[in-house]
DOLUM-303571 format. One record per residue (C-alpha): z, x, y; residue in three letters. Coordinates in nm, 2 decimals, decimal comma, m for minus. Each point is the difference from the previous one (the first is absolute). Layout:
% DOLUM-303571
zz/xx/yy/r
Z/X/Y/Ala
...
***
This chain:
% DOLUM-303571
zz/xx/yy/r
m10,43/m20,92/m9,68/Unk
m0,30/m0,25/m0,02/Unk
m0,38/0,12/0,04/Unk
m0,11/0,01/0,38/Unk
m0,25/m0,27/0,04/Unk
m0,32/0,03/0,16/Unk
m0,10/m0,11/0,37/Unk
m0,33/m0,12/0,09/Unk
m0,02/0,25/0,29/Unk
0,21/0,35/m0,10/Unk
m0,08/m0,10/m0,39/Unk
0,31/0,09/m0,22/Unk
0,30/0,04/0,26/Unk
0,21/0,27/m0,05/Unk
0,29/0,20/0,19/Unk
m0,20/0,17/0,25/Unk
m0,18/m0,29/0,12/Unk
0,31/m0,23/m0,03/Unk
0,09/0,21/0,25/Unk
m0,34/0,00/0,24/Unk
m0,04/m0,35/m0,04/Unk
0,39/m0,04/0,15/Unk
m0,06/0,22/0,28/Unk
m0,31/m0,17/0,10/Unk
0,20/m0,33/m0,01/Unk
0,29/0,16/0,20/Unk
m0,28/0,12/0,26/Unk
m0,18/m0,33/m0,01/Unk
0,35/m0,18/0,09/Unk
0,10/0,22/0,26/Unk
m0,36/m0,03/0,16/Unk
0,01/m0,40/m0,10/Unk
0,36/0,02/0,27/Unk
0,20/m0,08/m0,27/Unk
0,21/0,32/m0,01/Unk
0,21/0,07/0,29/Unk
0,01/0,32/0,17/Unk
0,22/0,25/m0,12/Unk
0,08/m0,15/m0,30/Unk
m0,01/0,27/m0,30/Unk
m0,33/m0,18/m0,13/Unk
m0,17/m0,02/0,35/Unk
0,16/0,36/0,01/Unk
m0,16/0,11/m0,32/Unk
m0,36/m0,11/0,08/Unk
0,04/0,15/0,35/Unk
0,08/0,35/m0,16/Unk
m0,33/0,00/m0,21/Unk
m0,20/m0,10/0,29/Unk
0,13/0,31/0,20/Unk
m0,04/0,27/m0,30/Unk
m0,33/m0,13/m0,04/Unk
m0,10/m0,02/0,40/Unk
0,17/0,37/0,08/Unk
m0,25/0,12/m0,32/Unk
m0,31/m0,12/0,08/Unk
0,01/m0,17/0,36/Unk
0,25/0,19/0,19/Unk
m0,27/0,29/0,06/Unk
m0,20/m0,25/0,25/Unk
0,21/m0,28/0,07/Unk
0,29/0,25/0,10/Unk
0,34/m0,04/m0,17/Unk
0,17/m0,24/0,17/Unk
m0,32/m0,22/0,03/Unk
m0,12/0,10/0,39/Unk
m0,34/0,16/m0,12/Unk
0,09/0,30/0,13/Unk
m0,04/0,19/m0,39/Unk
m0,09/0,39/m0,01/Unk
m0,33/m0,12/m0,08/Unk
m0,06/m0,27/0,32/Unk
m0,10/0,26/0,27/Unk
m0,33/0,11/m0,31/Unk
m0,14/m0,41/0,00/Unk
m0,17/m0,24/0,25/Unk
0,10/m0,29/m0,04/Unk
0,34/0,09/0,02/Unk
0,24/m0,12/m0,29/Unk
0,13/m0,33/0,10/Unk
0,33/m0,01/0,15/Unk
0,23/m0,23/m0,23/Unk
0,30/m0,04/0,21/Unk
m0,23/m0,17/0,27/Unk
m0,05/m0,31/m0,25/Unk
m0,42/0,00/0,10/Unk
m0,18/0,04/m0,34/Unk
m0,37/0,02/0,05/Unk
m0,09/m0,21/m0,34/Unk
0,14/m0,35/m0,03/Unk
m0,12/m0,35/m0,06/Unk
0,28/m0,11/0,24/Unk
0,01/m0,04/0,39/Unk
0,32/0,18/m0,01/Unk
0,16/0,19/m0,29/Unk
m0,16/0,10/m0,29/Unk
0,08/m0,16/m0,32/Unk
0,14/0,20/m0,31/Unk
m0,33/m0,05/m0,23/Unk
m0,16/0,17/0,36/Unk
0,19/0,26/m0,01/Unk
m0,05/0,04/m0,39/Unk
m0,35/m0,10/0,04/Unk
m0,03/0,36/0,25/Unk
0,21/0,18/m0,20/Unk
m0,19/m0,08/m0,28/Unk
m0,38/0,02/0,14/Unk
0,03/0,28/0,35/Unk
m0,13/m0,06/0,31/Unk
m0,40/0,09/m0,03/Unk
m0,11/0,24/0,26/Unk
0,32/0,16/0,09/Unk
0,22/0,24/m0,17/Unk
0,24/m0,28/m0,18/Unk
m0,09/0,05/m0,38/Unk
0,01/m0,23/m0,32/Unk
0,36/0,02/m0,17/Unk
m0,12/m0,20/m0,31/Unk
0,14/0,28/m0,19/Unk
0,34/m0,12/0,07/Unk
0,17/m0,21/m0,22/Unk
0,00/m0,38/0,13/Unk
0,34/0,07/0,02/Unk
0,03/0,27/0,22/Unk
m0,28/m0,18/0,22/Unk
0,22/m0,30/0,04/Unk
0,34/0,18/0,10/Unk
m0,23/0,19/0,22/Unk
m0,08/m0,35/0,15/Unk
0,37/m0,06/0,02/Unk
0,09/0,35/0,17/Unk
m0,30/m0,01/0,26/Unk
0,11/m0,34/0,12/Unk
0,38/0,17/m0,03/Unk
m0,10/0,24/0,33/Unk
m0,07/m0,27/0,25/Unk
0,22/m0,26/0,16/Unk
m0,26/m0,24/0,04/Unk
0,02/m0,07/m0,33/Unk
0,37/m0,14/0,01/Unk
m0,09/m0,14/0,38/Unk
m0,36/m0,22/m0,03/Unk
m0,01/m0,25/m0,25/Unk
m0,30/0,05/m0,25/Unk
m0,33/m0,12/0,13/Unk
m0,23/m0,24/m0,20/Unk
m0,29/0,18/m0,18/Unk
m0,32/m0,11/0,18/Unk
m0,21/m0,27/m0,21/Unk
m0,32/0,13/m0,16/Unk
m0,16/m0,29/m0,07/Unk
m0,33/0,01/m0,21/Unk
m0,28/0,16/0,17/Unk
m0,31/m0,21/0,05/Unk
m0,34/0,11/m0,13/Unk
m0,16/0,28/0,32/Unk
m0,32/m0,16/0,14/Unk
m0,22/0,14/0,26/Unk
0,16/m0,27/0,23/Unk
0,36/0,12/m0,08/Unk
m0,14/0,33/0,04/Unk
m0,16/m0,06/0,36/Unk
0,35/m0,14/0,09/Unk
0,18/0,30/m0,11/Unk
m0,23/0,19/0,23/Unk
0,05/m0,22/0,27/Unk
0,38/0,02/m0,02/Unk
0,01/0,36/m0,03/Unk
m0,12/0,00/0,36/Unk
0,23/m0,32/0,11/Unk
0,30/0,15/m0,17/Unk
m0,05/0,38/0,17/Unk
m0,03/0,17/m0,30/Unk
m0,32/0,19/0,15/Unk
0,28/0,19/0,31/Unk
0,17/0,19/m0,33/Unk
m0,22/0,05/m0,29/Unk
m0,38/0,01/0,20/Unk
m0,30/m0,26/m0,03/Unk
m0,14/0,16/m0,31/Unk
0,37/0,00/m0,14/Unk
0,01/0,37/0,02/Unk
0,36/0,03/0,21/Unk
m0,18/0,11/0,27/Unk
0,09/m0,26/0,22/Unk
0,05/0,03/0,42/Unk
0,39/0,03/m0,11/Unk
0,03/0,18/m0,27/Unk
0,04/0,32/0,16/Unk
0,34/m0,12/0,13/Unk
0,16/m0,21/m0,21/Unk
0,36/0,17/m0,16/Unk
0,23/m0,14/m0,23/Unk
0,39/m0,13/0,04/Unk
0,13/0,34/0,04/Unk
m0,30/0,12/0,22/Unk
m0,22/0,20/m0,24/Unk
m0,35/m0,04/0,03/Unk
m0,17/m0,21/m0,24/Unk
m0,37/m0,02/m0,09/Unk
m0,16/m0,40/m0,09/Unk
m0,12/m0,01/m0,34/Unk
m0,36/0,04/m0,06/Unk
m0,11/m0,33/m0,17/Unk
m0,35/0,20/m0,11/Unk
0,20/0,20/m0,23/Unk
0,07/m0,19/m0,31/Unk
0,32/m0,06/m0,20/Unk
0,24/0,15/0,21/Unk
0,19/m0,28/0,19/Unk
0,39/0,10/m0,04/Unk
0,08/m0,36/m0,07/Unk
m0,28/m0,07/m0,29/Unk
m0,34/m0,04/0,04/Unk
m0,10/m0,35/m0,21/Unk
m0,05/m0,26/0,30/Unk
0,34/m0,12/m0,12/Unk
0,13/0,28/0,13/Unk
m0,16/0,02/0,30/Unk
0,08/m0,38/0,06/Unk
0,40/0,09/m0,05/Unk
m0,03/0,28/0,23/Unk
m0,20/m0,18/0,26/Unk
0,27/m0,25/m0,04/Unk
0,34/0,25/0,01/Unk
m0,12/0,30/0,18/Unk
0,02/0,32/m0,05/Unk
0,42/0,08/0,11/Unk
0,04/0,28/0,27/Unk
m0,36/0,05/0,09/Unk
m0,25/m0,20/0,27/Unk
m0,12/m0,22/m0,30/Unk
0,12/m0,30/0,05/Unk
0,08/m0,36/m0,18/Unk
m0,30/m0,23/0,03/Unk
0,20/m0,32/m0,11/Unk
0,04/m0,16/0,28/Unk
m0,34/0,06/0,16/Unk
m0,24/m0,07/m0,31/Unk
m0,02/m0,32/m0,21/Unk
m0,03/0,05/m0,38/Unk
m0,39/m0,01/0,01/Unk
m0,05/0,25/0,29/Unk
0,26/0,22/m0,18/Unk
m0,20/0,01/m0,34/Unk
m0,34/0,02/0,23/Unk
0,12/0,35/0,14/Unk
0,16/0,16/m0,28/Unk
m0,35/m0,06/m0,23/Unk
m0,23/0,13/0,38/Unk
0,24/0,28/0,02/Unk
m0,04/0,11/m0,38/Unk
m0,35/m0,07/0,02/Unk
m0,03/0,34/0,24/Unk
0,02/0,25/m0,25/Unk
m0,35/0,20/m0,03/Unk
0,03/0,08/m0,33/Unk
0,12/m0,20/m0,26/Unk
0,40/0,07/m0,13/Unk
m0,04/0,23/m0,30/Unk
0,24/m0,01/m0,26/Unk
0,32/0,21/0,09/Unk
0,20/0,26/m0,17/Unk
0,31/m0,14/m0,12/Unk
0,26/0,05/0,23/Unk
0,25/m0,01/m0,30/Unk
0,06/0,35/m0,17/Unk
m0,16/0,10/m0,29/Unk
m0,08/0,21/m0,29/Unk
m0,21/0,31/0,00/Unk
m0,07/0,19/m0,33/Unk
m0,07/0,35/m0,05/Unk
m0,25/0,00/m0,33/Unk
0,01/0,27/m0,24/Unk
m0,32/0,17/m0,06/Unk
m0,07/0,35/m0,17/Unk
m0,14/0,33/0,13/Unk
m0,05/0,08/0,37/Unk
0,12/m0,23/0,29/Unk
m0,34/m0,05/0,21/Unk
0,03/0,10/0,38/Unk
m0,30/m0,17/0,10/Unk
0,06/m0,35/0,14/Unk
m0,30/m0,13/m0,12/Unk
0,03/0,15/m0,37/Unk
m0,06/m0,20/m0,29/Unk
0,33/m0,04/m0,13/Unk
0,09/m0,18/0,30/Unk
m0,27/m0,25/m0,05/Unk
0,18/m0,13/m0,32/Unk
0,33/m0,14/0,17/Unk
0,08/m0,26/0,19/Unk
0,12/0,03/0,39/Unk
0,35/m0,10/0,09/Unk
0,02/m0,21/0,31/Unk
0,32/0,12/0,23/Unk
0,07/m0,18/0,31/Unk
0,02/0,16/0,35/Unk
0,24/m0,10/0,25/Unk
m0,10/0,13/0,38/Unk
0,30/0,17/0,14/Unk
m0,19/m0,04/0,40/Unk
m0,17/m0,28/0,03/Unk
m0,38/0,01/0,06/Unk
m0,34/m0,19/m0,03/Unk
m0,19/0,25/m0,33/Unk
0,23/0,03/m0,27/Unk
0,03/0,16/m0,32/Unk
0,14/m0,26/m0,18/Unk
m0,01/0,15/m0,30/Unk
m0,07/0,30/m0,25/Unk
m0,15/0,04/m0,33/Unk
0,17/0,17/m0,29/Unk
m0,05/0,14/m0,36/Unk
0,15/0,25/m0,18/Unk
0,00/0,26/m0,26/Unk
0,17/0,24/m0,19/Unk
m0,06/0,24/m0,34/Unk
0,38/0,08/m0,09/Unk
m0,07/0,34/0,21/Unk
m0,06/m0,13/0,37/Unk
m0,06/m0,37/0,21/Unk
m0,26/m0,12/0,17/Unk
m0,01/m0,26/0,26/Unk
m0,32/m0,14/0,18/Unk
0,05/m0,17/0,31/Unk
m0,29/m0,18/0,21/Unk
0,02/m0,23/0,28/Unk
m0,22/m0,16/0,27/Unk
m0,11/0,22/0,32/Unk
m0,31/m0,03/0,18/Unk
0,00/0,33/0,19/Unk
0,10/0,35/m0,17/Unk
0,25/0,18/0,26/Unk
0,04/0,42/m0,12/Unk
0,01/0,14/0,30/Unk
0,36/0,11/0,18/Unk
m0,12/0,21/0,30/Unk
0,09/m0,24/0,32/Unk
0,31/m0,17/0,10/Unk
m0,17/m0,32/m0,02/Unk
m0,15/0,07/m0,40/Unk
0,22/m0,13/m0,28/Unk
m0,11/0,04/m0,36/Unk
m0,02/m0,27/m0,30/Unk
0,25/0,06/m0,26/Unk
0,19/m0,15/m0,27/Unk
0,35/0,05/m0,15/Unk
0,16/m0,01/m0,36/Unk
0,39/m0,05/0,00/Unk
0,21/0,04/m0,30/Unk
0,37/0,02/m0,08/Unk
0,17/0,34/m0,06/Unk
0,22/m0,12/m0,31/Unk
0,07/m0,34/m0,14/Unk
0,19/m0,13/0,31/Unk
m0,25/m0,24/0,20/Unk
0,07/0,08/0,36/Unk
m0,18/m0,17/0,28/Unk
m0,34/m0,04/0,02/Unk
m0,04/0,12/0,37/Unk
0,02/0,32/m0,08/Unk
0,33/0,04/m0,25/Unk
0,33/m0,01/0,17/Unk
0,31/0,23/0,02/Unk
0,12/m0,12/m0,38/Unk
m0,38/0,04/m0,14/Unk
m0,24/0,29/0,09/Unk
m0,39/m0,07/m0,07/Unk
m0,25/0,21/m0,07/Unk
m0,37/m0,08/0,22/Unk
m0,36/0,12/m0,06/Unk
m0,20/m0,01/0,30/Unk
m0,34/0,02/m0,04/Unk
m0,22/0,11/0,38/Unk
m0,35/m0,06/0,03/Unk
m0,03/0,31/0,24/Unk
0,17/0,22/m0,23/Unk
m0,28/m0,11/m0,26/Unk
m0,24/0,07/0,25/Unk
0,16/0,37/0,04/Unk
m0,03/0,08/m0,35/Unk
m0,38/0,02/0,03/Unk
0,07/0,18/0,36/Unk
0,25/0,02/0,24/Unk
m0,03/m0,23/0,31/Unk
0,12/0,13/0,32/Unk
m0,07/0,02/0,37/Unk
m0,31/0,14/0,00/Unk
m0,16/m0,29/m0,21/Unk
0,10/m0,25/0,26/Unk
m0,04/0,23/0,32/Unk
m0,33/0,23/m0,12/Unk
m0,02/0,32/0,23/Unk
0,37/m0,03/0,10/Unk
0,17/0,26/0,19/Unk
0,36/0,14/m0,07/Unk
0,27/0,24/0,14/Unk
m0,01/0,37/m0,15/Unk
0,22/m0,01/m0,31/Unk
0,12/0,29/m0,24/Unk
m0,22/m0,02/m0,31/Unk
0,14/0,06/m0,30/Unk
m0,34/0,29/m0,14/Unk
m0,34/0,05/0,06/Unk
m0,06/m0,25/0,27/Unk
m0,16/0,09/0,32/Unk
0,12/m0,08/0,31/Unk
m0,19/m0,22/0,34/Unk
m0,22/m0,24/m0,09/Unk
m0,02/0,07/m0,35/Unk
0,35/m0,06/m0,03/Unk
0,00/m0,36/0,10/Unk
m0,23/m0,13/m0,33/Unk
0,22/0,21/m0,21/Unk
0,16/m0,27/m0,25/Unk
0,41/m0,11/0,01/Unk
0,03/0,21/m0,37/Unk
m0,08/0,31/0,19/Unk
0,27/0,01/0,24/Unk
0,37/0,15/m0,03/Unk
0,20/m0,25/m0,11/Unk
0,27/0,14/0,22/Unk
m0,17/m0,16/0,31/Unk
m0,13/m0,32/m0,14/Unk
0,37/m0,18/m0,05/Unk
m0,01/m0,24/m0,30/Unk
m0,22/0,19/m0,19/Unk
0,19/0,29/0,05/Unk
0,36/m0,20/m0,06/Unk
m0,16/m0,14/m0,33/Unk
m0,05/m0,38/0,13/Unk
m0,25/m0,11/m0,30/Unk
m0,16/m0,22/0,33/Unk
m0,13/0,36/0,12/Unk
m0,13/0,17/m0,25/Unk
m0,33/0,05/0,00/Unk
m0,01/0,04/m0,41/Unk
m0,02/m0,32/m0,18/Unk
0,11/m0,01/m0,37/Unk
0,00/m0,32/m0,02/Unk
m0,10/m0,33/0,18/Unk
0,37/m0,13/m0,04/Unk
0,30/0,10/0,10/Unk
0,37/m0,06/m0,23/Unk
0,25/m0,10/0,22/Unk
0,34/m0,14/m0,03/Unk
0,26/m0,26/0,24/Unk
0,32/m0,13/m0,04/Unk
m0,10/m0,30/0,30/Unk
m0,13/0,03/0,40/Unk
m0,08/0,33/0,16/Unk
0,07/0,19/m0,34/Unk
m0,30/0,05/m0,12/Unk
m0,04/0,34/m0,14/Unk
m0,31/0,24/m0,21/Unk
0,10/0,17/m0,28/Unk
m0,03/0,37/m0,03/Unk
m0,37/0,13/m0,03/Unk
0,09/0,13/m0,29/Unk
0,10/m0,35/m0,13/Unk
m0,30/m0,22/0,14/Unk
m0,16/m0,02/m0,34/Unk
m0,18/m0,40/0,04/Unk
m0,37/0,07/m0,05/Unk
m0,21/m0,28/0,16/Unk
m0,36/m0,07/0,14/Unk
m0,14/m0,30/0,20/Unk
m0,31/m0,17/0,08/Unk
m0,12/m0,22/0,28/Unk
m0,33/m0,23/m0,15/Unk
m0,14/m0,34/0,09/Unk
0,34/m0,05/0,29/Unk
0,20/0,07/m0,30/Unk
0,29/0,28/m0,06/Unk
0,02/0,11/m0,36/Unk
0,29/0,26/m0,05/Unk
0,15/0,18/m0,32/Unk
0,30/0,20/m0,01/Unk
0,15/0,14/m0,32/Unk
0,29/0,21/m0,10/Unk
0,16/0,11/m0,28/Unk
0,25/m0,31/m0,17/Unk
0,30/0,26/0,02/Unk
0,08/0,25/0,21/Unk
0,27/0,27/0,04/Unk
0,09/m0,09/0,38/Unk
0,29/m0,21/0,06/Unk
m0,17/m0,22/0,27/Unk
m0,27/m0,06/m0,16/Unk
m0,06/m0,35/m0,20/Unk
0,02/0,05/m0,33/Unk
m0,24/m0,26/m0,22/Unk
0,09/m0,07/m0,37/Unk
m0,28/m0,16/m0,26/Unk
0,17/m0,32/m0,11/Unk
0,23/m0,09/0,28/Unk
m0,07/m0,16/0,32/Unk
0,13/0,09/0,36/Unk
m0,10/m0,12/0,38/Unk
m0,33/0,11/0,22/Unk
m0,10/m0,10/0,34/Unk
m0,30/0,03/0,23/Unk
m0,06/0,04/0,37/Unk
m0,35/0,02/0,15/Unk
m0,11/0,18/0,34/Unk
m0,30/m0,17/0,20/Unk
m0,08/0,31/0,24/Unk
m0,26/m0,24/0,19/Unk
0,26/m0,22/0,07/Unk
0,27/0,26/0,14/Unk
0,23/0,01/m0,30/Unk
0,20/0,37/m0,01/Unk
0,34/0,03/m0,11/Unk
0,18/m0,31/m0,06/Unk
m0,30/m0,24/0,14/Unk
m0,10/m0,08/m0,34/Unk
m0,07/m0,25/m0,26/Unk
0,24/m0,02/m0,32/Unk
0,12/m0,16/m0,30/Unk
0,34/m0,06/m0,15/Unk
0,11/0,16/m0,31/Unk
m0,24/m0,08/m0,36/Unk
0,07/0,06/m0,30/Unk
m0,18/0,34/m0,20/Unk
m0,04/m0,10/m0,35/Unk
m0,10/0,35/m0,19/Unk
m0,11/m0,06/m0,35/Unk
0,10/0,21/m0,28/Unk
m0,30/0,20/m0,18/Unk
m0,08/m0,06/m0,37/Unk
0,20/0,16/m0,26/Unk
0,27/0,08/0,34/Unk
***
């Protein structure tokens, strides 16, 4: 057999990508409408596309494509609807085309819950592209719209400017998204989607996250195509090509601040460095100070106007235990948990219970994960335990049965929640973690297997130390363990391999609690080996 010979793209071509290179083909062909349907090929490339989908997209989307997934009823915007044919991002009046659909696959949607899936293979991206279109008849029924024409865009002058202002106005874009541009507009307390969900205009004073790009490119193709199954409409038969360029540079000119540079919305590599002697608690110690921050991505699972769009990471370990330091963005420091209406800044680290990769919201059914949870009002308890009477000074309560040595009347109303029999204070009393008034620790070790599973590990087994830090509208948290562990649900970290770790952040000012959150997808942990190990 002769040498393989090298390819200017995949460099020397052997089996394995013989075979990537043929599938891609196969998937280009069938997307190209050269294969016919139900042909083994067609077949073939159809099959992909569905493992793939019912792995990664079945979750939101739903499984047979309605976006009715176990996740939809947890995210605002809801997940698209594929059977209806509407696709929000397009540079058509009608369909999408397939390098739009691998374009979203491939990028996300900014500002909503649809994530980067870079990590996939181009292959799998492009049968994806095949199976999504597979779900709706309109594919088979409309004939493929023309992509609209971006033609150069001409040099923005205070004149093309002033026009752009002028036919933001003219065109009514002032009734959805405000004067300023902040969606604020006389309508935009009523405006719904196809399928009669409310839907909030986008806020052009927030930079960078337009769901269809934010160069004026972009803008110019979506002012052009639309946005499909919401109130934005196609501008290109109401604008000329000047006024069309003249409004997409006014409305990107609204932002207050200018765009700074983004996280990469791509998943990426976070490395755990070796170091010797004790792990350092403090989130401002020194050893922190020599590594570099890993930025991880954020995706909003509820839509809202302040987001946390991304957190901070290093990490550490000494062959004995790991430390991670997480810090993100918050203006205002939320510890307090003593009114309905409170909810508390938190943040979340998710790892796989065994080498299986389950999903990323929250493992599934075939993959449990393992979940840190990290509460800034538990931090706050470990100093002193916040309860009613720190909101509601002087309060009065009901006779109770105290458990020794505590008078009763008035006296008995500023006695502390530790004090009383746990027999008549519930969850304390049942062992909910959520109720005791004796913090060990500022996180809590949990475990889930998906939705509504979400469970704490034995008090015996909550053994993640951690300690946070609000400073300068800044979160700085550390949580360390030990690498291995005797429990079976815990994640078990091995110098020298790598395994998968995901975020989510809690904005209490904003109303996040439960699943109103921020989150990543799954990164990649790479723990380096000591010397000498």
């Amino acid at each position: 057999m002769g040498k393989a010979q090298p390819c200017p793209l995949w460099g020397r071509v052997t089996g394995a990508k013989v075979a990537v290179i043929a599938s891609l083909a196969l998937a280009a062909t069938l997307l190209a409408g050269r294969l016919s349907a139900g042909t083994e090929a067609a077949s073939q490339v159809l099959a992909q596309g569905k493992d793939v989908y019912q792995r990664k997209c079945a979750v939101c989307h739903g499984t047979e494509g309605r976006g009715d997934g176990s996740a939809a009823y947890l995210l605002y915007p809801k997940p698209r609807d594929f059977t209806s044919g509407k696709f929000k991002i397009r540079s058509t009046l009608t369909l999408p085309t397939d390098q739009d659909l691998f374009r979203t696959i491939t990028n996300g949607i900014p500002g909503t819950s649809m994530p980067s899936w870079a990590n996939l293979s181009e292959q799998d991206r492009w049968t994806l592209v095949a199976y999504v279109k597979s779900l709706s008849e309109s594919f088979e029924t409309q004939p493929p719209g023309e992509p609209v024409t971006l033609p150069q865009p001409p040099k923005r002058t205070q004149k093309l400017m002033a026009l752009g202002k002028q036919f933001y106005k003219e065109a009514g874009c002032f009734d959805c998204h405000g004067t300023s541009g902040r969606g604020d507009g006389p309508s935009s307390a009523t405006l719904k989607d196809e399928w009669g969900y409310p839907i909030v205009p986008y806020d052009f004073t927030i930079p960078g996250r337009m769901k269809g790009g934010f160069t004026v490119k972009d803008v110019y193709r979506t002012l052009q195509a639309g946005i499909g199954g919401t109130p934005m409409p196609s501008y290109a038969d109401s604008l000329t090509e000047e006024q069309t360029w003249a409004l997409a540079y006014y409305v990107l000119s609204l932002p207050k601040q200018p765009l700074a540079e983004p996280a990469p919305r791509k998943p990426g590599t976070i490395v755990s460095k070796f170091m010797k002697g004790e792990l350092p608690l403090d989130p401002f110690a020194s050893a922190w100070a020599k590594l570099p921050f890993a930025r991880v991505h954020l995706e909003p699972l509820w839509i809202r106007t302040q987001e946390v769009e991304e957190v901070r990471v290093k990490s550490l370990q000494n062959g004995n235990e790991i430390a991670f330091l997480l810090e993100w963005d918050d203006a205002i420091a939320d510890q307090e948990l003593l009114k309905s209406e409170d909810f508390r800044d938190a943040v979340a680290v998710q790892f796989p219970v065994g080498t299986k990769e389950p999903s990323y919201t929250m493992g599934d059914q075939q993959g449990l994960v393992n979940i840190w949870h990290w509460k800034a009002d538990w931090e706050a308890d470990l100093q002193r335990y916040r309860d009613l009477q720190d909101r509601y000074p002087g309060m009065w309560a009901d006779a109770y049965w105290f458990q020794r040595g505590v008078p009763s009347g008035v006296e008995a109303a500023k006695a502390p929640t530790s004090s009383h029999d746990p027999t008549y204070l519930a969850g304390w009393g049942a062992g909910n973690p959520l109720s005791n008034p004796v913090r060990r620790s500022s996180v809590e070790d949990l475990n889930a297997v998906g939705f509504g599973t979400l469970t704490s590990q034995p008090s015996e087994e909550q053994d993640v130390r951690g300690k946070g830090v609000w400073q300068g509208g800044k979160w700085r948290v550390v949580m360390i363990r030990k690498l291995r562990t005797e429990d079976g649900k815990d994640a078990q970290f091995i110098p020298g391999q790598t395994t998968s770790i995901a975020f989510a952040v809690w904005d209490g000012a904003q109303g996040d609690r439960d699943g109103q959150k921020a989150v990543s997808t799954w990164q990649r942990l790479q723990i380096e080996k000591g010397p000498g190990r």
